[in-house]
PDB file with one MODEL, atoms N, CA, C and O in Angstrom:
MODEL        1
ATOM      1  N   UNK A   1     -12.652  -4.016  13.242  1.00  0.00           N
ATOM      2  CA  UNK A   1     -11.487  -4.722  12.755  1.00  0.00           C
ATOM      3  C   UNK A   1     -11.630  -4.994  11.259  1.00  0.00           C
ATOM      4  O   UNK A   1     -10.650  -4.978  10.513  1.00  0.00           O
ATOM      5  N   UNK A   2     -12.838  -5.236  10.848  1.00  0.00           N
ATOM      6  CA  UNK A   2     -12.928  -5.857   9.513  1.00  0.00           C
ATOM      7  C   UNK A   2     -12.595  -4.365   8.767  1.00  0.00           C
ATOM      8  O   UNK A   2     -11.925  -4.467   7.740  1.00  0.00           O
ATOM      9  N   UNK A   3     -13.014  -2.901   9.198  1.00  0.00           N
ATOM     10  CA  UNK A   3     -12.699  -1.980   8.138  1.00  0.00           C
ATOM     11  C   UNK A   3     -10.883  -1.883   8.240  1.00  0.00           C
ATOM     12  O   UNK A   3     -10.235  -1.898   7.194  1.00  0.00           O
ATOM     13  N   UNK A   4     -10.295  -1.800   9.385  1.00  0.00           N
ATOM     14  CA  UNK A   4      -9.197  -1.511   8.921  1.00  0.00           C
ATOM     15  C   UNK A   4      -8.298  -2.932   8.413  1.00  0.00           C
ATOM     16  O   UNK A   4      -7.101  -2.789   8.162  1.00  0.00           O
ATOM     17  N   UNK A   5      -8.833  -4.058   8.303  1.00  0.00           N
ATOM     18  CA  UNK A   5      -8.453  -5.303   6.932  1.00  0.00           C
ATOM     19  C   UNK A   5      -9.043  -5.227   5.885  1.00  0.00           C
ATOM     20  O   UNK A   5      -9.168  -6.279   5.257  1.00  0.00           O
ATOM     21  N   UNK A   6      -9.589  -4.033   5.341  1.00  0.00           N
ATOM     22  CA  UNK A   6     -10.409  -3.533   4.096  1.00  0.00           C
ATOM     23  C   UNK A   6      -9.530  -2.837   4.043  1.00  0.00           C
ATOM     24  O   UNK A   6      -8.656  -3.509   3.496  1.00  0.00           O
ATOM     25  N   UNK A   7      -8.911  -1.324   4.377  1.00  0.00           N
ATOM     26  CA  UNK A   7      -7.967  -0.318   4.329  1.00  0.00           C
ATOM     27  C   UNK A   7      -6.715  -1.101   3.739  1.00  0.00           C
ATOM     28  O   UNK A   7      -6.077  -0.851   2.717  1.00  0.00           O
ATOM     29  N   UNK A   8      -6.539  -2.138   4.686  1.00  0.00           N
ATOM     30  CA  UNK A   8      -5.317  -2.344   4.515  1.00  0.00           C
ATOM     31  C   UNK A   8      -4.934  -3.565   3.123  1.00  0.00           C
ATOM     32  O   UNK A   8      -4.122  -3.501   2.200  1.00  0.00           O
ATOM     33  N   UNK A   9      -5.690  -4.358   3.424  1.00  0.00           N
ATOM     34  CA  UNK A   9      -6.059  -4.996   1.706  1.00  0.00           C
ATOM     35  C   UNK A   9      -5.992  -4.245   0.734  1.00  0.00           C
ATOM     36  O   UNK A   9      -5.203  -4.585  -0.148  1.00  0.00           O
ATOM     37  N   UNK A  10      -6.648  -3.189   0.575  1.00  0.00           N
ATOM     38  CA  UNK A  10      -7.068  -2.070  -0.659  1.00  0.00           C
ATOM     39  C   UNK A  10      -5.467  -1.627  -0.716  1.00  0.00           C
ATOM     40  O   UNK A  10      -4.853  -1.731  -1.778  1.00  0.00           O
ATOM     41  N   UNK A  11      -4.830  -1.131   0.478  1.00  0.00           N
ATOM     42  CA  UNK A  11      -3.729  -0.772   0.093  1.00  0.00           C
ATOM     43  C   UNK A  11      -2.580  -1.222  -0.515  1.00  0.00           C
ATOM     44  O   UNK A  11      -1.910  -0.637  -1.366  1.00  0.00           O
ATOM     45  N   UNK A  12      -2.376  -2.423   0.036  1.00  0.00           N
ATOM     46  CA  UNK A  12      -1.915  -3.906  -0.625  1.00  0.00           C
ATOM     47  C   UNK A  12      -1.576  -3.643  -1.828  1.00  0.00           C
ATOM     48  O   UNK A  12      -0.586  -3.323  -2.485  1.00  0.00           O
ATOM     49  N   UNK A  13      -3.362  -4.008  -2.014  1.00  0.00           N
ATOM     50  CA  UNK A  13      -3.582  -4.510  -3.694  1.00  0.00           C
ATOM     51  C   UNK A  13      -3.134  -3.683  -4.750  1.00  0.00           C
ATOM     52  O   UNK A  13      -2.734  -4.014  -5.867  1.00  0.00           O
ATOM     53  N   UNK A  14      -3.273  -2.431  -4.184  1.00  0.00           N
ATOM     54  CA  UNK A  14      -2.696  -1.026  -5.072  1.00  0.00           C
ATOM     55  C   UNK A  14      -1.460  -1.217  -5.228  1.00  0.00           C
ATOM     56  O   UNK A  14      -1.014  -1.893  -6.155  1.00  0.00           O
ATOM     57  N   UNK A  15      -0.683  -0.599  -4.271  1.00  0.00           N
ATOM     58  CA  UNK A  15       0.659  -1.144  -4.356  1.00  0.00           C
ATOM     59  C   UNK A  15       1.396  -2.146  -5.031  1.00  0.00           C
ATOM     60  O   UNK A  15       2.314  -1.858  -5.799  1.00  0.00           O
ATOM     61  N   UNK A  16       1.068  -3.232  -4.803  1.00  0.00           N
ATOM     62  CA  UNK A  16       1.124  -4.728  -6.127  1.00  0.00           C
ATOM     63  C   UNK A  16       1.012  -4.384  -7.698  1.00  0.00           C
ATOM     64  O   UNK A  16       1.737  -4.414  -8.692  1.00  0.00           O
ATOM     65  N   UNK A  17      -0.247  -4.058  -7.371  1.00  0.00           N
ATOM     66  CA  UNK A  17      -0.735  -3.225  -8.909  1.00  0.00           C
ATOM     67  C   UNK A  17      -0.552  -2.336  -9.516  1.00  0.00           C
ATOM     68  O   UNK A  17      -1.158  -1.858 -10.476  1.00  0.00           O
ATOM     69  N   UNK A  18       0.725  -1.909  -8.738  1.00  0.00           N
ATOM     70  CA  UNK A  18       1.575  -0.420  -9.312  1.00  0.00           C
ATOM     71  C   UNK A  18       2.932  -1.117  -9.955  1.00  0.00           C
ATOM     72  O   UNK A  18       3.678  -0.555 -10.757  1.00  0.00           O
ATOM     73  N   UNK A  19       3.064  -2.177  -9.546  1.00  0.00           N
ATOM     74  CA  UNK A  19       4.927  -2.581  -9.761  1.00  0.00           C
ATOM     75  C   UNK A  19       4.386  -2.897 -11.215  1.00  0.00           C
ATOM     76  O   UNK A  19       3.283  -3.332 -11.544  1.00  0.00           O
ATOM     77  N   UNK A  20       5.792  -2.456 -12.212  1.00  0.00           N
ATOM     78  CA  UNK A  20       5.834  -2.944 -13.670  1.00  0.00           C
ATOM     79  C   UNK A  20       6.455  -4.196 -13.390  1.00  0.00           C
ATOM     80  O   UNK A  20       6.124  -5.063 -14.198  1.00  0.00           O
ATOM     81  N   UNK A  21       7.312  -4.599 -12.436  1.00  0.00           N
ATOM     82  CA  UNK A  21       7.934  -6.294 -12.637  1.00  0.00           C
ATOM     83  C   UNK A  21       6.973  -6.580 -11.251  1.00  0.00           C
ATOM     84  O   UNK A  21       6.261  -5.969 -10.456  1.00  0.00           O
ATOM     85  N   UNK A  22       7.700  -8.573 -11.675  1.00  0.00           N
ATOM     86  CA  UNK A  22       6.865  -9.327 -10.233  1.00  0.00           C
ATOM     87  C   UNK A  22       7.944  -8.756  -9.228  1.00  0.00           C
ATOM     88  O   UNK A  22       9.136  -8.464  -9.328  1.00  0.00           O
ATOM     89  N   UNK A  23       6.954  -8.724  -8.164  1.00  0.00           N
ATOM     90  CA  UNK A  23       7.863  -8.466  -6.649  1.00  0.00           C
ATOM     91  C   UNK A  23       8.894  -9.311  -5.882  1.00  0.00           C
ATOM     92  O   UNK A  23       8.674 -10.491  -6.154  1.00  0.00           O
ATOM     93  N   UNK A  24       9.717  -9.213  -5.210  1.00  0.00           N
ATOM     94  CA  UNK A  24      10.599  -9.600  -5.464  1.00  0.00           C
ATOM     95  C   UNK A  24       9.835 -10.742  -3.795  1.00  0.00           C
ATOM     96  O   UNK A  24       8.778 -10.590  -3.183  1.00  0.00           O
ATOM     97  N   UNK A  25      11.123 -11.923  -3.568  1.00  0.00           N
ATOM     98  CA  UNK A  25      10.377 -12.158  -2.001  1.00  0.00           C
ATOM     99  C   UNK A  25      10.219 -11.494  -1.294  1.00  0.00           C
ATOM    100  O   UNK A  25       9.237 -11.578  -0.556  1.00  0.00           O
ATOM    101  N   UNK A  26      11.431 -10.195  -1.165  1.00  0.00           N
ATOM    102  CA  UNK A  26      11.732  -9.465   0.314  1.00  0.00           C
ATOM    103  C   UNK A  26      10.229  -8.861   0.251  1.00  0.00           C
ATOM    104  O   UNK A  26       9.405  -9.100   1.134  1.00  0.00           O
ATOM    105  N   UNK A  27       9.865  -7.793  -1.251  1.00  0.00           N
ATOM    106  CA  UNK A  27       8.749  -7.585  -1.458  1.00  0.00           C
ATOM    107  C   UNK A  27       7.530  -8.203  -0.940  1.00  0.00           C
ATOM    108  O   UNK A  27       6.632  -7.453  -0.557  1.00  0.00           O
ATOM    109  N   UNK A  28       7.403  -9.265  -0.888  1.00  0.00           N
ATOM    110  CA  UNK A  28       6.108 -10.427  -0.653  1.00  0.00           C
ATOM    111  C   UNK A  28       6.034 -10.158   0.547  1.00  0.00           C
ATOM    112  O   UNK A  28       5.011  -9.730   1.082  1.00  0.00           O
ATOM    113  N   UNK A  29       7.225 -10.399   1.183  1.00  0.00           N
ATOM    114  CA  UNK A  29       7.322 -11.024   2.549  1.00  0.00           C
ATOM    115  C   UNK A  29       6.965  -9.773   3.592  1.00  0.00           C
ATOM    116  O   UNK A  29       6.284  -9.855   4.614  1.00  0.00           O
ATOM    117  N   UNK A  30       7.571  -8.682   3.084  1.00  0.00           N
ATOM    118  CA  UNK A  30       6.890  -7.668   3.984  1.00  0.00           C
ATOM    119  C   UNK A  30       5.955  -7.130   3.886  1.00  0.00           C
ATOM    120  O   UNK A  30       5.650  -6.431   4.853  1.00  0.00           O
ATOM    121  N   UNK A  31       5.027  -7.154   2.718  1.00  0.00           N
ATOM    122  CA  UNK A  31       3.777  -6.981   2.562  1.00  0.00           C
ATOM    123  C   UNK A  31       2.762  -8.111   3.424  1.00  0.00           C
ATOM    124  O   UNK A  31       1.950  -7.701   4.253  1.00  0.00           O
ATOM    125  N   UNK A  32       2.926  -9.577   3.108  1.00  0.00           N
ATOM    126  CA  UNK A  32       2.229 -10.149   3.738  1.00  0.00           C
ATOM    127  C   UNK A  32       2.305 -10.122   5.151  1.00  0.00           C
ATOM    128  O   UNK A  32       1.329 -10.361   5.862  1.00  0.00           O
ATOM    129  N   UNK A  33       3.660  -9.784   5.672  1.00  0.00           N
ATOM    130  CA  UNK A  33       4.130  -9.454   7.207  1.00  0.00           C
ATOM    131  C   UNK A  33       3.628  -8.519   7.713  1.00  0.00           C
ATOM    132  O   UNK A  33       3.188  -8.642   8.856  1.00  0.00           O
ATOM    133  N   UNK A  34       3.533  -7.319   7.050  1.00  0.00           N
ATOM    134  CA  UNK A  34       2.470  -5.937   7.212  1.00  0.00           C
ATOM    135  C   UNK A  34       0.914  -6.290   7.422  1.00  0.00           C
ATOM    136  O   UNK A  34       0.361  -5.673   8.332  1.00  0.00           O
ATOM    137  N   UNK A  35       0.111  -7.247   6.658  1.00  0.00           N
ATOM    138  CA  UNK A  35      -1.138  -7.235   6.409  1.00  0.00           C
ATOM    139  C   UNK A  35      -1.181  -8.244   8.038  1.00  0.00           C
ATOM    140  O   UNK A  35      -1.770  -7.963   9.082  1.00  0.00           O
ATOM    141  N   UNK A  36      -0.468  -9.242   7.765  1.00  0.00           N
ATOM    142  CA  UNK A  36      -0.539  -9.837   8.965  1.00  0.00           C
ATOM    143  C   UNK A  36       0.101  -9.394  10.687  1.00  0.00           C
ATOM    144  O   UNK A  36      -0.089 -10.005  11.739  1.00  0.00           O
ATOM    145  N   UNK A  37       0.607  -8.578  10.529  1.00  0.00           N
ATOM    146  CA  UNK A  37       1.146  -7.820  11.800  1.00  0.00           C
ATOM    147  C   UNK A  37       0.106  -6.683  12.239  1.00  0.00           C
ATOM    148  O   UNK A  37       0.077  -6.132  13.339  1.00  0.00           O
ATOM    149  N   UNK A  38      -0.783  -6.434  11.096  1.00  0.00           N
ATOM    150  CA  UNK A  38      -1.358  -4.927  11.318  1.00  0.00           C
ATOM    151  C   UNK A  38      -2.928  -5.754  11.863  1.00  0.00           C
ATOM    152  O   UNK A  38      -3.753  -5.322  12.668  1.00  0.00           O
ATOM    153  N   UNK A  39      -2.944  -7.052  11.097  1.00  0.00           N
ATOM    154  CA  UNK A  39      -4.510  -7.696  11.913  1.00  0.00           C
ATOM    155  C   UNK A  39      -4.400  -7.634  13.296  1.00  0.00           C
ATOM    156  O   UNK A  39      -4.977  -7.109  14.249  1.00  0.00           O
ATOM    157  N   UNK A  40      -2.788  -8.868  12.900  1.00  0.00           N
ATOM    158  CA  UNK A  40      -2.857  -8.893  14.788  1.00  0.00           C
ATOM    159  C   UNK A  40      -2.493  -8.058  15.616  1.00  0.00           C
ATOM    160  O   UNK A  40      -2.660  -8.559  16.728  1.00  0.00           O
ATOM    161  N   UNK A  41      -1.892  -6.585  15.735  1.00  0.00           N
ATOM    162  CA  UNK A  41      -1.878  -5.966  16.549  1.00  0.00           C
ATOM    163  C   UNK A  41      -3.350  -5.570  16.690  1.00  0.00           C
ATOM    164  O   UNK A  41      -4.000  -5.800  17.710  1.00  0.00           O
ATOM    165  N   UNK A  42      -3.765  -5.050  15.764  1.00  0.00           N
ATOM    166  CA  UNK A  42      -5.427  -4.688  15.479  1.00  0.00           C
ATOM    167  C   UNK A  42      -6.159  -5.123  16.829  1.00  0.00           C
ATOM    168  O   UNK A  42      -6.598  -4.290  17.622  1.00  0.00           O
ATOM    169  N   UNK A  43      -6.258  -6.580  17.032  1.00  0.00           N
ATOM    170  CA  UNK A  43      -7.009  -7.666  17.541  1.00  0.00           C
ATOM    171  C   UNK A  43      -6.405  -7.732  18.908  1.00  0.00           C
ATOM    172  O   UNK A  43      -7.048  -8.076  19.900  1.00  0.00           O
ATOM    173  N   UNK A  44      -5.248  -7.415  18.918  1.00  0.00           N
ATOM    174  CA  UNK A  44      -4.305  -7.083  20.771  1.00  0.00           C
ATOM    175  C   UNK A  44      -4.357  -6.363  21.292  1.00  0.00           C
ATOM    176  O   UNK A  44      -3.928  -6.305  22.444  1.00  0.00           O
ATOM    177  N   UNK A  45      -5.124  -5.128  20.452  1.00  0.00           N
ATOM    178  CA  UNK A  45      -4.942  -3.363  20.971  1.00  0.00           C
ATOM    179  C   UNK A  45      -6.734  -3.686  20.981  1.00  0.00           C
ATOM    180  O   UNK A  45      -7.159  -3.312  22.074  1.00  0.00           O
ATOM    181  N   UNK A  46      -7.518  -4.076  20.380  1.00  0.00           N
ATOM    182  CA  UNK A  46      -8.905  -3.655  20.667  1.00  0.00           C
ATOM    183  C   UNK A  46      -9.473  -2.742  19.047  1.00  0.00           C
ATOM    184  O   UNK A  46     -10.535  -2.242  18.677  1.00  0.00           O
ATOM    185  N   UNK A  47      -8.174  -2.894  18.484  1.00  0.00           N
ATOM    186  CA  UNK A  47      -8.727  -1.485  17.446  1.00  0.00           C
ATOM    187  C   UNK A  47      -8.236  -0.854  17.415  1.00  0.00           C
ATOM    188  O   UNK A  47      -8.391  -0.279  16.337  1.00  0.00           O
ATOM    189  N   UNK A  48      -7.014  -0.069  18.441  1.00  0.00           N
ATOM    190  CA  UNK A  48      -6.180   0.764  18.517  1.00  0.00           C
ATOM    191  C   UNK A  48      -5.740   1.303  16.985  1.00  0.00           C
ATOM    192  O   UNK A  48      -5.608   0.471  16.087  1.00  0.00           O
ATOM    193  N   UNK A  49      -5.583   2.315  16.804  1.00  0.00           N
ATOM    194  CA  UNK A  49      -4.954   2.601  15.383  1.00  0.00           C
ATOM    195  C   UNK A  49      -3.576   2.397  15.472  1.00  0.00           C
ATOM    196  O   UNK A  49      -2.914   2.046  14.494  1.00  0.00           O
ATOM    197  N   UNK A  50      -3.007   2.630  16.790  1.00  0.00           N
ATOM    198  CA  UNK A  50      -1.108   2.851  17.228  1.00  0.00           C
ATOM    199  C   UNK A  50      -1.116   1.071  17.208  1.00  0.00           C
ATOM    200  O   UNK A  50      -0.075   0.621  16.729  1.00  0.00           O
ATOM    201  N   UNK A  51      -1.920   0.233  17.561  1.00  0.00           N
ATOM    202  CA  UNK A  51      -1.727  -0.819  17.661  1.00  0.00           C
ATOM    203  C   UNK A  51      -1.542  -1.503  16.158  1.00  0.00           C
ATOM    204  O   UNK A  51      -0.603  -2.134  15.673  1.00  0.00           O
ATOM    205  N   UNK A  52      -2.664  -1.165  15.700  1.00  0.00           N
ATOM    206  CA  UNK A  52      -2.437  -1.575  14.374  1.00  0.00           C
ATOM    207  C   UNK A  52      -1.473  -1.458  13.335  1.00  0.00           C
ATOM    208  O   UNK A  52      -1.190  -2.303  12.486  1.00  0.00           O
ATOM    209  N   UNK A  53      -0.694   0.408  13.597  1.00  0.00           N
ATOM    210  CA  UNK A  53      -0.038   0.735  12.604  1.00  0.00           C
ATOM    211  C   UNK A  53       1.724   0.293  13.262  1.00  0.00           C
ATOM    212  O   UNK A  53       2.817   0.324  12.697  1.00  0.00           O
ATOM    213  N   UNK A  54       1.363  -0.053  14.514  1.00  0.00           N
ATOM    214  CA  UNK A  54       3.009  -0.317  15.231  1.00  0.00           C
ATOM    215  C   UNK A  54       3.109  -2.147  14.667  1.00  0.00           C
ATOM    216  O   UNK A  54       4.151  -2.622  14.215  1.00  0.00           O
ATOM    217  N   UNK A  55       1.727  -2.996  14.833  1.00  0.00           N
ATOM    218  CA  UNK A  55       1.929  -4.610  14.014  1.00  0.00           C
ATOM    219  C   UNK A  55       2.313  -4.676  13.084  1.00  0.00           C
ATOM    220  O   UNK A  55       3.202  -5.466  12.768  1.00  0.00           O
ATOM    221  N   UNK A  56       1.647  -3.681  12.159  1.00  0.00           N
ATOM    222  CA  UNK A  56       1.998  -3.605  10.353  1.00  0.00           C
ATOM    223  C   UNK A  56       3.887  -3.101  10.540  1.00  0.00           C
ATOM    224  O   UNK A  56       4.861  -3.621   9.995  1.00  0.00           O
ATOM    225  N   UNK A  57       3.862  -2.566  10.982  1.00  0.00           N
ATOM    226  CA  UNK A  57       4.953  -2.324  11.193  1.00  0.00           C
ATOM    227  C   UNK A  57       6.163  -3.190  11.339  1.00  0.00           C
ATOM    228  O   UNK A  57       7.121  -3.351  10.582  1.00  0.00           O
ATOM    229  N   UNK A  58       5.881  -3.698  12.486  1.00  0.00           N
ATOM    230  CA  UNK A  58       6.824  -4.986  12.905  1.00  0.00           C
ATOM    231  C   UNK A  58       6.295  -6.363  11.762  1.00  0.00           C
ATOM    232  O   UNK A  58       7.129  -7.061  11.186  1.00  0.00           O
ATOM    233  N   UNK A  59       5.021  -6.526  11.625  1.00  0.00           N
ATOM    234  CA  UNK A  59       5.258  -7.796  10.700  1.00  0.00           C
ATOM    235  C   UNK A  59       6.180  -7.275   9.553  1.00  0.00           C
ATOM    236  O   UNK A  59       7.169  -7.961   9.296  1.00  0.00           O
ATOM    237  N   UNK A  60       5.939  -6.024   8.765  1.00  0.00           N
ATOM    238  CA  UNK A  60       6.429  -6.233   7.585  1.00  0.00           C
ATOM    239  C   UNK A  60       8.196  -6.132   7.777  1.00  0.00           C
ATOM    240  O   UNK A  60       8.736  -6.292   6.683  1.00  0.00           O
ATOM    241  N   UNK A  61       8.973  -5.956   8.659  1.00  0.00           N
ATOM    242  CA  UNK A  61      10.515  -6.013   8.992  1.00  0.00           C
ATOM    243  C   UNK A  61      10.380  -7.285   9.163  1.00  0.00           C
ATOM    244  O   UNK A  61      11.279  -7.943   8.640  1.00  0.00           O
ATOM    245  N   UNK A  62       9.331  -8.054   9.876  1.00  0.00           N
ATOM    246  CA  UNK A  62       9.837  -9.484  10.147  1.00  0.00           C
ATOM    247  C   UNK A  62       9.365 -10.421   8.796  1.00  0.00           C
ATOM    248  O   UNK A  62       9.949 -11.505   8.794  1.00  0.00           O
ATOM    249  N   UNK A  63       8.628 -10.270   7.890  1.00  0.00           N
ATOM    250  CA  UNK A  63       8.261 -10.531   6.846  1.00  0.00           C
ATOM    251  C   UNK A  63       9.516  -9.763   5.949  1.00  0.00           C
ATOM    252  O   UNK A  63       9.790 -10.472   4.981  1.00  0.00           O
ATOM    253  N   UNK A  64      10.193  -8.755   5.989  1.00  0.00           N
ATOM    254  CA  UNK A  64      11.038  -8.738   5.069  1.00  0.00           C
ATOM    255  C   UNK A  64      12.617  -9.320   5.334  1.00  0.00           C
ATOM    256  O   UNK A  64      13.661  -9.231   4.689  1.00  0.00           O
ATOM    257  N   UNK A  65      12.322  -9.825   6.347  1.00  0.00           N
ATOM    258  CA  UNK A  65      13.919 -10.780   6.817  1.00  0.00           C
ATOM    259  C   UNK A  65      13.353 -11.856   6.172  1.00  0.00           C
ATOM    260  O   UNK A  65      14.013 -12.360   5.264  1.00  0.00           O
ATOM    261  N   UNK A  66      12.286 -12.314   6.440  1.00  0.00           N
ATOM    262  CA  UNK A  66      12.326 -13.927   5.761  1.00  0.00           C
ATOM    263  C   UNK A  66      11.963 -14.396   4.601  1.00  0.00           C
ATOM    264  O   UNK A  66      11.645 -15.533   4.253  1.00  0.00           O
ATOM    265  N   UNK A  67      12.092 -12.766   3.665  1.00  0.00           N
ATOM    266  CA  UNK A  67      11.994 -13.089   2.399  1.00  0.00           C
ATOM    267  C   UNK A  67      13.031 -12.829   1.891  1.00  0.00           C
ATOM    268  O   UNK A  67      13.172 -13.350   0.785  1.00  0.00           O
ATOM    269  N   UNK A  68      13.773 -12.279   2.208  1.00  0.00           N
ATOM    270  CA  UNK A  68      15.391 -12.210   2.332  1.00  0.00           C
ATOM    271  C   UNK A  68      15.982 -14.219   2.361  1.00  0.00           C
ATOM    272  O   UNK A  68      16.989 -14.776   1.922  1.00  0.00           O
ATOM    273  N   UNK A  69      15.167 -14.560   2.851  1.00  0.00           N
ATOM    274  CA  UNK A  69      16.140 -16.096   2.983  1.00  0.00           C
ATOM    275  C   UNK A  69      15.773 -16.582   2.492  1.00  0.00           C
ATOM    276  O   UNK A  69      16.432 -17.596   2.262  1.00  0.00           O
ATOM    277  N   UNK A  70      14.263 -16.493   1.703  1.00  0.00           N
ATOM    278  CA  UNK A  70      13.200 -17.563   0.925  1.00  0.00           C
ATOM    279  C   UNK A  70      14.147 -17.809  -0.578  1.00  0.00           C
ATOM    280  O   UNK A  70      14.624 -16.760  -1.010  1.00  0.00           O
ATOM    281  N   UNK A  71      14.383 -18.770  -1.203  1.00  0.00           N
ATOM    282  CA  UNK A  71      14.917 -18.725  -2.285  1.00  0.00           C
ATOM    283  C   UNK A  71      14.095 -18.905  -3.392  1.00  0.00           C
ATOM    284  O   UNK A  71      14.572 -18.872  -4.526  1.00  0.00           O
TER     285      UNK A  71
ENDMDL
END
C-alpha cells in the first residue's frame, strides 16, 4: 500500500508542479479526492490495482463536485 501512495503522491506533485497558475478548487478537490479515493480503495481491495485505480477514480469526481461548491 505504501508504494502505490508513493506513485500516487509523486504523481500529484508533478502535476501541481506543472500548472503556470494556482489551481483552481475544482482542481484541488479532485486531486485530493483522487489521492484519497485511490488509498481507500487500495486498503478495500487488499492492493488490488482495479481497486485502487476505480477509488482514485471515484474520489476525484466526488472531490471535483465539492470543489465546484467550495467558494
Amino acid at each position: 500500500m505504501k508504494r502505490y501512495t508513493s506513485i500516487v503522491l509523486a504523481i500529484v506533485l508533478l502535476g501541481l508542479a506543472a500548472c503556470s497558475t494556482s489551481p483552481t478548487n475544482k482542481q484541488v478537490g479532485a486531486t485530493a479526492g483522487a489521492v484519497i479515493g485511490g488509498v481507500v480503495g487500495s486498503a478495500l481491495t487488499g492492493g488490488s490495482t482495479v481497486g485502487t485505480v476505480a477509488g482514485a477514480g471515484a474520489g476525484a469526481a466526488v472531490g471535483y463536485e465539492i470543489g465546484k461548491r467550495v467558494k
